[in-house]
C-alpha positions as CSV (number, residue, x, y, z in Angstrom):
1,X,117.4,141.1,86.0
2,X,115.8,137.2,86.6
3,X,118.4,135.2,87.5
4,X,119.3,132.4,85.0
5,X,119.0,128.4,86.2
6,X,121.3,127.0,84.3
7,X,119.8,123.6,82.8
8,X,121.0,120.3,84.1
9,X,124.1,118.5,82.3
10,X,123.3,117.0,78.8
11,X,124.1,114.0,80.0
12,X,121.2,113.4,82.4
13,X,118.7,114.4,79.8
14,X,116.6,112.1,77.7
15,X,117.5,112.0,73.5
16,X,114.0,113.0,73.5
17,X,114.0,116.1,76.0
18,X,117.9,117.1,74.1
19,X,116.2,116.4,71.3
20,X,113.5,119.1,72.0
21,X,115.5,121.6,73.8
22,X,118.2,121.5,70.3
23,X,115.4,122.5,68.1
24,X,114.2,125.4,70.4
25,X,117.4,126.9,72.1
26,X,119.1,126.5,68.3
27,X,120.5,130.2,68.4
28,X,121.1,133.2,70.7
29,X,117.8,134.8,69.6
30,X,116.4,131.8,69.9
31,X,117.0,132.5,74.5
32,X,114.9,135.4,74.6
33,X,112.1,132.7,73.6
34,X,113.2,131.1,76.7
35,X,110.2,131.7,78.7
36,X,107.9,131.3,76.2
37,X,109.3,127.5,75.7
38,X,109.5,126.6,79.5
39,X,105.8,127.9,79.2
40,X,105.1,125.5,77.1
41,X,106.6,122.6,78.7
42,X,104.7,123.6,82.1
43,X,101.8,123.4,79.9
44,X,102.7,120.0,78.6
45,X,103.6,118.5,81.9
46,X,100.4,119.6,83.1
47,X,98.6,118.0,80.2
48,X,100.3,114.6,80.6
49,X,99.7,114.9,84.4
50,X,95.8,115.4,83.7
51,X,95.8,112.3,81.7
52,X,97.4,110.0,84.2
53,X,95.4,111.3,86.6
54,X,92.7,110.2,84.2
55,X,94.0,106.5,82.9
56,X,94.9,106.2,86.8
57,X,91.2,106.1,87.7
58,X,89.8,104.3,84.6
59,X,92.2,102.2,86.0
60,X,90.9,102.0,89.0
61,X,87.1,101.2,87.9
62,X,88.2,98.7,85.4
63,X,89.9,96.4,88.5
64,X,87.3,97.1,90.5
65,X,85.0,96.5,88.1
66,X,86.3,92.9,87.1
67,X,86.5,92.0,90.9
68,X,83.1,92.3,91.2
69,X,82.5,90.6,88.0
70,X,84.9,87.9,89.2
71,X,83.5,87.6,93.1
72,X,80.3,87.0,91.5
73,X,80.9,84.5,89.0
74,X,83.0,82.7,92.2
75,X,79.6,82.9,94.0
76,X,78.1,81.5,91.0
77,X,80.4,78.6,90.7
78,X,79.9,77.9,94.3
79,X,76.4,77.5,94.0
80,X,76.6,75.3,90.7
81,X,79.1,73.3,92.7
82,X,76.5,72.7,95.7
83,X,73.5,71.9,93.6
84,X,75.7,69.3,91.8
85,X,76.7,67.8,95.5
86,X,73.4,67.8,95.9
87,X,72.0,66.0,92.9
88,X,75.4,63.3,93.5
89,X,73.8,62.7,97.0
90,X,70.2,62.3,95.7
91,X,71.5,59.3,93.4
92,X,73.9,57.7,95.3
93,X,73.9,54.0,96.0
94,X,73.8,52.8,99.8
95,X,75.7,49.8,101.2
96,X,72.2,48.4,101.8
97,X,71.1,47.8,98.4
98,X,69.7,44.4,98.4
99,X,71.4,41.3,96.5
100,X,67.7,41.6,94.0
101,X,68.2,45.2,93.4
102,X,71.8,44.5,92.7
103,X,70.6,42.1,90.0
104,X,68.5,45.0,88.2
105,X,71.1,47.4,88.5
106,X,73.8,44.2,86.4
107,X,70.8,44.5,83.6
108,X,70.7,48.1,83.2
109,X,74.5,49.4,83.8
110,X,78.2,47.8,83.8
111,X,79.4,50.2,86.1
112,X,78.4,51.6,89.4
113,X,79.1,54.7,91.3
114,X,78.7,54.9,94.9
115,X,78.8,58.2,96.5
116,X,79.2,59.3,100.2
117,X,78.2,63.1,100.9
118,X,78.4,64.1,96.9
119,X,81.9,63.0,96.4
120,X,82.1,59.8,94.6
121,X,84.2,57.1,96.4
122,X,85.1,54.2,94.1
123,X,83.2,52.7,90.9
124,X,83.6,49.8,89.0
125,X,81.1,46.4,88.2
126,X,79.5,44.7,91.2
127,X,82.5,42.4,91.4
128,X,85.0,45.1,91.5
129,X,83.1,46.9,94.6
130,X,82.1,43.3,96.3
């Protein structure tokens, strides 16, 4: 005769594996299902180990898939963020802008911006930056 493995202590079971073993192990006749249940459950454990396995790689591809998505929307930024250095540099005001070309600039804008290298430095009126 098989020998018997006695199951672990009720205690250390889930409510939902008691639960499961209480309405298949009910009655003595119901122990000579026995290895049809534990059957069962080995079929069951391998069915939730399949779809891990599964939501494991999809897993997998989705974080791969948005780092890739993400690397390239940094590379993306970083080119947005050069042309605008870029175009700040092509309009910048130099300390050498004569005292005439100062008075053109008071007729067309309150405010100037002077940038060094694309970063802006200070603005203000001509009075403020004088």
């Amino acid at each position: 005769m098989d020998s018997l493995q006695s199951l672990p202590p009720l205690s250390t079971l889930s409510t939902s594996v008691s639960s499961a073993l209480n309405a298949k192990l009910g009655t003595n006749h119901d122990l000579t299902q026995a290895p049809s249940i534990v059957a069962e459950f080995l079929t069951q454990c391998d069915d939730l180990e399949r779809n891990l396995v599964h939501l494991n790689r999809t897993l997998e591809s989705n974080l791969a898939s948005y780092a890739s998505f993400s690397n390239r929307i940094g590379h993306l930024f970083g080119i947005v963020n050069s042309k605008l250095t870029d175009l700040g540099s092509s309009v910048c005001l130099r300390s050498s802008v004569s005292a005439h070309s100062m008075e053109e600039v008071d007729v067309l804008c309150d405010r100037l911006g002077i940038f060094v290298d694309g970063a802006l430095q200070c603005i203000g009126n001509e009075k403020e930056l004088g």
